[in-house]
N, C-alpha and C positions, 0 to 999 in steps of 0.2 A: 673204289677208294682204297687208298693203300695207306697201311700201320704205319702210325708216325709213333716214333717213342714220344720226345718232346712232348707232341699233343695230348696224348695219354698220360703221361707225367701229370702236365698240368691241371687237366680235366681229374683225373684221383686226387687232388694235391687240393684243388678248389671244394669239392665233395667231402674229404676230408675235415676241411676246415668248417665245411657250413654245417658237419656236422659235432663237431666239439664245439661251436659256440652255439647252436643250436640245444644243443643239450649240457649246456651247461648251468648248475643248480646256485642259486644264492641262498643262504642263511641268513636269518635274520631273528631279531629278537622282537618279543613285542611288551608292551610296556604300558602304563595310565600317564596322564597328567592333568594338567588343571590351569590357570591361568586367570586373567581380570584385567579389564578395560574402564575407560571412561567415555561416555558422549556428554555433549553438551547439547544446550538449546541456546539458541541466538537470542537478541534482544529486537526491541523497535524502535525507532526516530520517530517523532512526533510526527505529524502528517503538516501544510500548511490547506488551509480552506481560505479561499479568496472569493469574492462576488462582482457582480458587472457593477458597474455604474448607476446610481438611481438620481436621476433627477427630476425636478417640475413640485416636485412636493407642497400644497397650499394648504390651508387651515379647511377641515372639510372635504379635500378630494377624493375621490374613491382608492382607494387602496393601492400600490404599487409595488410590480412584483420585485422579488430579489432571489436570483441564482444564480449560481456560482459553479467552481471547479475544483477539484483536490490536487493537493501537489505530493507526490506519496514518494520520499526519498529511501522506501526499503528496498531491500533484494525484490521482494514479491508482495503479491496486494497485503492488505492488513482489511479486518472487518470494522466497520463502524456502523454503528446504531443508527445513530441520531443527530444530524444539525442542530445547534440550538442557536439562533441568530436574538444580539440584542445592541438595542445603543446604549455604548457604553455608559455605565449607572457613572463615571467620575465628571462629563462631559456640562461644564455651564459654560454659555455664553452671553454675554450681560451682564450690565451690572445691577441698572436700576429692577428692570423687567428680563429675569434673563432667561434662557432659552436651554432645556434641560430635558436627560432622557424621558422623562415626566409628561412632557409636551406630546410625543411621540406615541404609538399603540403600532407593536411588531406583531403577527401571528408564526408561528412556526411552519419550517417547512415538512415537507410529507417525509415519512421515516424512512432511509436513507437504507439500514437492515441489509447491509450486503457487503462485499470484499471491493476493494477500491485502488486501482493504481493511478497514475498520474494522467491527468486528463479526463477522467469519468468525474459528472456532473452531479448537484443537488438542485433541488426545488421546490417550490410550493410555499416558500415563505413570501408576506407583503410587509410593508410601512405604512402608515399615516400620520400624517401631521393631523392632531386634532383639532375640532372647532371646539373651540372654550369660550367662545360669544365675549372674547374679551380682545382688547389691542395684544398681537403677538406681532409684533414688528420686531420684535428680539429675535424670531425666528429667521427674521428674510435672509438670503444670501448664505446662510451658512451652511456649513460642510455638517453632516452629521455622521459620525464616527462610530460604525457598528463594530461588536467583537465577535466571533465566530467560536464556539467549538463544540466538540464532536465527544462521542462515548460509546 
């Protein structure tokens, strides 16, 4: 292999350099400081609780179920306790014999005690229309108007 200047030039020249930047030192100072932030906590929307359908209801009948479903419009689940199912206390119908949450006997359903998004279900509550051994004809045909909520 024969002496090239050029080549050796360059090869000292690269060597050179890798070694002043290689060894080269920074200063620096050092210092305290301190500083402060904020976080927040988010809020909730109200949940909706909806129930299926009940019908067939007579004076006397054995009891009929009612369960339903949450509608949970948060970011992430929320916890709820407890369903508490009633027909609405405002609800008459009739005039002479009229036809009122009174009439009615709700049991609640089984405690609910868990985090809930949209589409997770509740249960375990029934209705009945009571036997009062009297004409409730006031009752027939009508829609009975329950209210749902939760804690």
């Amino acid at each position: 292999m024969k002496f090239n200047r050029k080549r050796a030039a360059a090869v000292a020249t690269g060597a050179a350099l890798t070694l002043i930047v290689g060894g080269v030192a920074f200063g620096y100072w050092t210092t305290t400081g301190s500083g402060s932030g904020t976080a927040g906590t988010g809020n909730t929307s109200p949940i909706t609780i909806s129930s299926t359908a009940v019908s067939g209801l007579y004076p006397g009948a054995t009891p009929t179920a009612i369960s339903g479903t949450f509608t949970n419009p948060n970011v992430g689940p929320v916890f709820v306790q407890q369903v508490t199912v009633a027909v609405d206390p405002a609800w008459t119908v009739g005039t002479t014999l009229p036809c009122t949450a009174d009439d009615f006997t709700v049991t609640q359903p089984t405690a609910t005690a868990r985090q809930i998004v949209t589409g997770d279900t509740w249960s375990g509550a029934t209705i009945q229309l009571k036997n009062l051994g009297t004409n409730q004809d006031s009752c027939k045909g009508v829609t009975v108007p329950l209210v749902f909520t939760s804690n």
